[in-house]
C-alpha positions in Angstrom: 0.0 0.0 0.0 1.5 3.1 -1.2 0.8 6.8 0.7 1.0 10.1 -0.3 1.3 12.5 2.2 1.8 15.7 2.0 5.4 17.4 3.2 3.3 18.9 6.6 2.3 15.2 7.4 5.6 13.9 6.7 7.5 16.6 8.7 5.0 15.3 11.6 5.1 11.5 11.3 9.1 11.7 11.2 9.0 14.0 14.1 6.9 11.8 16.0 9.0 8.6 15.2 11.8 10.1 16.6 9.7 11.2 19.9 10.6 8.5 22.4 7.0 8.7 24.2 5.1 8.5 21.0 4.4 4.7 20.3 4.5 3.5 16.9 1.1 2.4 17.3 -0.1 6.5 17.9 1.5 7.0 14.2 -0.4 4.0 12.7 -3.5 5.2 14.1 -3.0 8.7 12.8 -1.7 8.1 9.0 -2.0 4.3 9.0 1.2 3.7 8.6 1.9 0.1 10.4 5.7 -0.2 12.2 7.3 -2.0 9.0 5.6 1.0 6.7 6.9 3.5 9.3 10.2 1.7 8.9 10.6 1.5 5.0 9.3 5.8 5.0 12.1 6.6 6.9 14.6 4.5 5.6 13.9 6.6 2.2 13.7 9.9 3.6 16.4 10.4 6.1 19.9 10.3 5.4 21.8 6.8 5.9 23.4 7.6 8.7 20.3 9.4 10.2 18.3 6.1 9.9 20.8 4.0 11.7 20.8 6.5 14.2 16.9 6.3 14.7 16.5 2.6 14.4 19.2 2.0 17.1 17.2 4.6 18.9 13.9 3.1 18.7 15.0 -0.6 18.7 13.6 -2.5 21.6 12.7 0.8 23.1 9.6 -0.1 25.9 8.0 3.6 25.1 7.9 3.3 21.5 5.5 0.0 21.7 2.1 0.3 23.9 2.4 -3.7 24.4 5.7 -3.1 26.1 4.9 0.1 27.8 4.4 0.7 31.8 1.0 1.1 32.3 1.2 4.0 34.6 1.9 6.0 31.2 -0.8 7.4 29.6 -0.4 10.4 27.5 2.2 10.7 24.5 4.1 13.1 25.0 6.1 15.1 28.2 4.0 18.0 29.1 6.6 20.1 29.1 7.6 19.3 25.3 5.8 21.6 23.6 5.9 25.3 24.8 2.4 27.2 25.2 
């Protein structure tokens, strides 16, 4: 299955890939892009090096899968991430 997004939408599912608190399963729900998707889109948009980077990052990480994440947390993000 092949999406389109637009560059806004792109911009925002790498950014929330990289988040640690946002869980892969947040991303699918929001542009229905399932982890293996997720994995190919950034493989061909970020730089080589970039993607290494990122999948070390986000390889085995508990917050980035909800099955694997403690309980207690419940929102996505830190709520001091984004400024008001």
């Amino acid at each position: 299955m092949s999406h389109h997004f637009s560059a806004a939408d792109l911009s925002r599912i790498i950014e929330m890939a990289w988040e640690d608190r946002t869980p892969f399963e947040a991303i699918e729900q929001l542009y229905g892009l399932s982890e293996p998707a997720l994995i190919k889109l950034m493989r061909r948009e970020l730089k080589a090096g970039s993607f290494r980077l990122w999948r070390a990052r986000v390889s085995g990480r508990n917050t980035k899968h909800l099955k694997l994440r403690n309980p207690a947390i419940s929102r996505a993000y830190c709520p001091t991430q984004y400024k008001r």
